[in-house]
C-alpha positions as CSV (number, residue, x, y, z in Angstrom):
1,X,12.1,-61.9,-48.3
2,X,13.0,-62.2,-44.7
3,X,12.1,-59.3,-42.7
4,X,14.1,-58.0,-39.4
5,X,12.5,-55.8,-36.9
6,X,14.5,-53.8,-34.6
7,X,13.0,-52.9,-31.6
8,X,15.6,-50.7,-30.1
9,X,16.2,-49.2,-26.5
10,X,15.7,-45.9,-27.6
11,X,17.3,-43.3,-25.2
12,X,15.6,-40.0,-25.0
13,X,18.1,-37.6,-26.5
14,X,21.1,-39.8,-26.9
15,X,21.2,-39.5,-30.7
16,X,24.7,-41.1,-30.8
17,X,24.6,-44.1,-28.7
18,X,20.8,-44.4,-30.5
19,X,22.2,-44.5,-34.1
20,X,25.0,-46.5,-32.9
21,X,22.5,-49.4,-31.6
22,X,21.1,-48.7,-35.0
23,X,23.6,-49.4,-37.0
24,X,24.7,-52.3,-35.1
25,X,21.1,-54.0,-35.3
26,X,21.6,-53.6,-39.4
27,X,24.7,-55.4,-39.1
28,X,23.1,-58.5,-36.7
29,X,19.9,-58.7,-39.2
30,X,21.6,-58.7,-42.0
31,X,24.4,-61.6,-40.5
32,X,21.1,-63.6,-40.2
33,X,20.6,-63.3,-44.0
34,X,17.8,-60.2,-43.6
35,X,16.2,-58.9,-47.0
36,X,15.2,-55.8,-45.4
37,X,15.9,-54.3,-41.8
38,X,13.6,-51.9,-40.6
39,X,13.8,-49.2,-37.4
40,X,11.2,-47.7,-35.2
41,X,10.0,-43.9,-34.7
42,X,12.4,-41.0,-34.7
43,X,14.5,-43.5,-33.0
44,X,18.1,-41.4,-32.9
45,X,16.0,-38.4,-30.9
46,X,13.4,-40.7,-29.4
47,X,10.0,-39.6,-29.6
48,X,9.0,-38.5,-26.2
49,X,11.8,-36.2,-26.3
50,X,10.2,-33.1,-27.7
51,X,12.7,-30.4,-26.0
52,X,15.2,-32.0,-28.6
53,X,13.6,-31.8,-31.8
54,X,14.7,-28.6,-33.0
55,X,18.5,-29.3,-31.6
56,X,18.1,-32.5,-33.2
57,X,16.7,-31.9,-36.8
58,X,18.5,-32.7,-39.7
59,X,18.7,-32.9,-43.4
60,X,18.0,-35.8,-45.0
61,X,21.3,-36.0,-46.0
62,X,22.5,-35.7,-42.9
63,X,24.9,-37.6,-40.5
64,X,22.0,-39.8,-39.1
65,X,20.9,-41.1,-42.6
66,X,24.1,-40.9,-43.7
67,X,25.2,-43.4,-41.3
68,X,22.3,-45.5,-42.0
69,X,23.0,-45.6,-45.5
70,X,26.6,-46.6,-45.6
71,X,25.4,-49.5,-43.2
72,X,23.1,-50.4,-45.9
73,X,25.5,-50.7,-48.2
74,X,28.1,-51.8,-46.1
75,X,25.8,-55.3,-45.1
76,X,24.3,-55.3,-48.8
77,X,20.6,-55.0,-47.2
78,X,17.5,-52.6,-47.6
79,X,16.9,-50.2,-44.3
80,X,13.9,-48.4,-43.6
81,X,15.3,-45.9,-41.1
82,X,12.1,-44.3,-39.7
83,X,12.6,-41.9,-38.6
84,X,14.2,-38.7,-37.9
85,X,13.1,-35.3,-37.2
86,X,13.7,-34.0,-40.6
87,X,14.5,-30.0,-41.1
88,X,13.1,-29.7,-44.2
89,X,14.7,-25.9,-44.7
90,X,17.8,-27.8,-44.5
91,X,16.7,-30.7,-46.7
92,X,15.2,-28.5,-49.6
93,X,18.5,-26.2,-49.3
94,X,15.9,-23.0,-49.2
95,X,13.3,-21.2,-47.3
96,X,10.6,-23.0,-49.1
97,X,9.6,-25.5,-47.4
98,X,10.4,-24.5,-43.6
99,X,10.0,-26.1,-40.3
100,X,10.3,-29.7,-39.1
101,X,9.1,-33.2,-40.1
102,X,8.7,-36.8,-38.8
103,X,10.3,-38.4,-42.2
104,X,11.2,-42.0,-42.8
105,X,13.5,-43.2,-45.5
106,X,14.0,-45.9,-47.6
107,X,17.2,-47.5,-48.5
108,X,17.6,-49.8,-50.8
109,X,21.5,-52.5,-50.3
110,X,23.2,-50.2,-52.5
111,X,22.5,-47.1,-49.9
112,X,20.4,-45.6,-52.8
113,X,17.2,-43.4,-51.6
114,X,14.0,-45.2,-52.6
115,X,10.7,-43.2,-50.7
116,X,10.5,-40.6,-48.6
117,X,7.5,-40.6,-46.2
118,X,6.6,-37.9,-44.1
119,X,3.9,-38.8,-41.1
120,X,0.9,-37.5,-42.4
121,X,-1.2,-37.8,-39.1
122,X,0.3,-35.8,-36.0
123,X,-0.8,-37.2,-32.6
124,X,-2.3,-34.6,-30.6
125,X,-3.3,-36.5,-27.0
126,X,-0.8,-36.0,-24.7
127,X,2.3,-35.1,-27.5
128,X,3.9,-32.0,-28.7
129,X,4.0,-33.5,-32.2
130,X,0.9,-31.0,-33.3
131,X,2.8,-28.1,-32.1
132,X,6.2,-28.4,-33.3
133,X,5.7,-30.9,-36.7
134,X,4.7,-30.1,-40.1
135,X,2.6,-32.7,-41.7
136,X,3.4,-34.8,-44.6
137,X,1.6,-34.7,-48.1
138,X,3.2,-37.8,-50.5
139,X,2.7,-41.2,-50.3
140,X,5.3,-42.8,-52.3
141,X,6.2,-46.8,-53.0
142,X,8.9,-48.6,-53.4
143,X,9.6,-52.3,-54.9
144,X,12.0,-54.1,-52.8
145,X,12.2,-58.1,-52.6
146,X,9.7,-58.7,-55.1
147,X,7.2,-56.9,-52.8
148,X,5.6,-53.2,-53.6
149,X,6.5,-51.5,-50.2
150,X,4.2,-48.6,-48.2
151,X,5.6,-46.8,-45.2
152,X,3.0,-45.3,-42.7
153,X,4.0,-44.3,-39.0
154,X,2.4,-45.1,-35.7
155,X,-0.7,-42.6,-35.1
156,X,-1.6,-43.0,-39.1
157,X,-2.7,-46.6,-38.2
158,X,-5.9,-45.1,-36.8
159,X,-7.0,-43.5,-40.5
160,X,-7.9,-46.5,-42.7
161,X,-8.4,-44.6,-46.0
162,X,-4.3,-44.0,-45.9
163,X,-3.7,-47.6,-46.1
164,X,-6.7,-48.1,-48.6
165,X,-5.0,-45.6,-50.6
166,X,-1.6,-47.6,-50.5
167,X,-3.4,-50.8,-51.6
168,X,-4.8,-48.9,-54.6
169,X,-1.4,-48.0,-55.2
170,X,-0.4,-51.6,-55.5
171,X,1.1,-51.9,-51.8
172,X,1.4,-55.6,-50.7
173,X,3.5,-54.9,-48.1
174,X,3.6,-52.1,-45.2
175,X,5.9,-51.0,-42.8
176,X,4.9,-48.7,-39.7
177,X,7.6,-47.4,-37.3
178,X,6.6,-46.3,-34.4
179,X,7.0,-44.9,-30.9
180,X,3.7,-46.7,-29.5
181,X,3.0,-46.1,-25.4
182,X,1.4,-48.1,-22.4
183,X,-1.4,-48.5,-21.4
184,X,-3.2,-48.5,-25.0
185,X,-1.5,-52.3,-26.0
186,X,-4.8,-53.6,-27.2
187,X,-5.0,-50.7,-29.7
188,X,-1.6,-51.3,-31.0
189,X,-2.4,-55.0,-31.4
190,X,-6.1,-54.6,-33.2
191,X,-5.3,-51.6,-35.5
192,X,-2.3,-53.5,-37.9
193,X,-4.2,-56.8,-37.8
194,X,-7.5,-55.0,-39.0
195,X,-5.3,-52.8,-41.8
196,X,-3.6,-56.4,-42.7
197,X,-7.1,-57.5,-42.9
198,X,-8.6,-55.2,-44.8
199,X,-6.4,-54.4,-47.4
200,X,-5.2,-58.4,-48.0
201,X,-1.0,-57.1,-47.2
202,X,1.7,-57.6,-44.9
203,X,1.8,-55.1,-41.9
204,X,4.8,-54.7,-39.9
205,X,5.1,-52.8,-37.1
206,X,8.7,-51.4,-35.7
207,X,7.8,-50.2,-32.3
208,X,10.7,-49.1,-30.2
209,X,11.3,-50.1,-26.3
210,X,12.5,-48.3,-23.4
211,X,10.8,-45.6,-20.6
212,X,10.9,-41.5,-20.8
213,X,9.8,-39.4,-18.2
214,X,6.0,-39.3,-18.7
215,X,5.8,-42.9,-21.0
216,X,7.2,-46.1,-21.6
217,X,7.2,-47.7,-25.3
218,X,5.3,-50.8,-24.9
219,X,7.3,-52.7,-27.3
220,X,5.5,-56.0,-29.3
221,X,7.1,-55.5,-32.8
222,X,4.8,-58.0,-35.4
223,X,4.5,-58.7,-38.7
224,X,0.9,-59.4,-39.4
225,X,0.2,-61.9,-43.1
226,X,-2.4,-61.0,-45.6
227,X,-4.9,-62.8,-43.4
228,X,-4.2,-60.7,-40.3
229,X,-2.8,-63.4,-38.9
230,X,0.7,-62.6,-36.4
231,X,3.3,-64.6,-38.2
232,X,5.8,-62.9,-35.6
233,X,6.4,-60.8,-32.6
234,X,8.2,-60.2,-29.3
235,X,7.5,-59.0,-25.7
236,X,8.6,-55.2,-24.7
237,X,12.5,-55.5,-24.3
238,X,14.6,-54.7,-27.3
239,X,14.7,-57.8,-29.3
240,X,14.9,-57.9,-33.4
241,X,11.6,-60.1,-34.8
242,X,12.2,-62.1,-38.0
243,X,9.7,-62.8,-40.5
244,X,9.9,-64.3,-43.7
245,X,7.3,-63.2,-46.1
246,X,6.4,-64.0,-49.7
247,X,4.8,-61.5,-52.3
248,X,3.6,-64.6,-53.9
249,X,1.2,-64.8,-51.1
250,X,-0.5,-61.7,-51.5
251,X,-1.5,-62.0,-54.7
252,X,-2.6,-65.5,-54.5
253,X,-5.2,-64.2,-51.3
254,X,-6.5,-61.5,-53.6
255,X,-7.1,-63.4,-56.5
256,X,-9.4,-65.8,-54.5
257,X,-10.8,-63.8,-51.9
258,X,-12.4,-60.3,-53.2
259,X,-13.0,-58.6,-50.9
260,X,-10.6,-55.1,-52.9
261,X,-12.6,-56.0,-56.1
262,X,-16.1,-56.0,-54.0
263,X,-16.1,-52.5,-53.1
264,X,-18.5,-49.8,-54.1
């Protein structure tokens, strides 16, 4: 399955030129015969911009995803959009389940809802994300491509036992949007090669691009093989990174090299 990664310019606050560079990313992956498109961190609001969550939130079924759905369909490709600030009041139709969410979705070419995933990890250091998200509890899969899919987002990369959890789940291929900052580019560069690495899967990473008043998304979008080896990446400017990946290979790797079946 060939992979696109779009690295938008994510404008903070600009939710309709954002979803429009979206949707228009879809269309140019897909043209170059993309399996599965998939977009980084709240990238309609844009991360940093916390002052807009709560004018921003919407239902899941809501004109964002909406739009990201018809292009699904439209171009007859799977689209992880992740993600949105999700009002789950609005999503559940009731007071139930109240407040906001960092939620990805995704779609598979017929625009049909396959996982939900909520970020389960909410970055404290330097982000209002603590303050004003709810955290997520599921961690559902998906089969696209031939490949059992995972969805994790940006800060989770740092909590190991999430992704051990996915492999045990049958995961051979993950997919992390994020909104990942300067200075820390090491970080974002060991922590998916060392979750590729330990759990014998693909890791993709869908960081956006572009600067906001107190940070600057430091870009480098990769897909990392079983091996934790980069198979594919790009510098910080907006840019969409191919890969082509093959389930075949996963499950090849962890028939000869035990490492899951060695635990204790």
């Amino acid at each position: 399955m060939r992979l696109a990664l779009a690295q938008l310019d994510v404008e903070s606050a600009a939710v309709e030129t954002n979803t429009e560079r979206a949707v228009d990313a879809i269309a140019d992956a897909a043209a170059e015969g993309a399996g599965l498109v998939a977009l980084p961190e709240i990238f309609n609001v844009g991360y940093f911009a916390f002052d807009s969550y709560a004018r921003a939130a919407e239902p899941l079924d809501g004109p964002t995803l909406t739009r990201i759905r018809d292009a699904a369909r439209e171009h007859d490709v799977a689209v992880l959009a992740g993600s949105i600030v999700e009002d789950l009041g609005a999503s559940s139709g009731g007071p139930a389940d109240e407040g906001l969410a960092n939620a990805s979705v995704l779609f598979d070419s017929d625009g049909d809802r396959l996982l939900t995933y909520r970020k389960h990890h909410l970055f404290g250091y330097e982000s209002e994300e603590t303050r004003l998200l709810t955290p997520g509890e599921s961690l559902e899969t998906a089969e696209i491509g031939g490949f059992t899919v995972g969805v994790t987002t940006c800060y989770d990369l740092r909590f190991p036992e999430l992704y051990r959890d996915l492999a045990d789940s049958g995961v051979d291929l993950v997919l992390v949007p994020s909104a990942w900052p300067y200075p820390r580019v090491e970080h974002w560069k060991t922590l998916p090669r060392a979750r590729a690495i330990e759990n014998l899967c693909y890791v993709a990473t869908i960081n956006g691009s572009g600067a906001y008043e107190d940070a600057t998304l430091l870009g480098r979008s990769t897909v990392y093989d079983p091996w934790g080896t980069p198979v594919a990446t790009t510098d910080d400017q907006p840019d969409i990174v191919y890969a082509d990946a093959d389930p075949e290979m996963v499950a090849e790797i962890r028939a000869d090299f035990p490492a899951l079946r060695d635990r204790r």
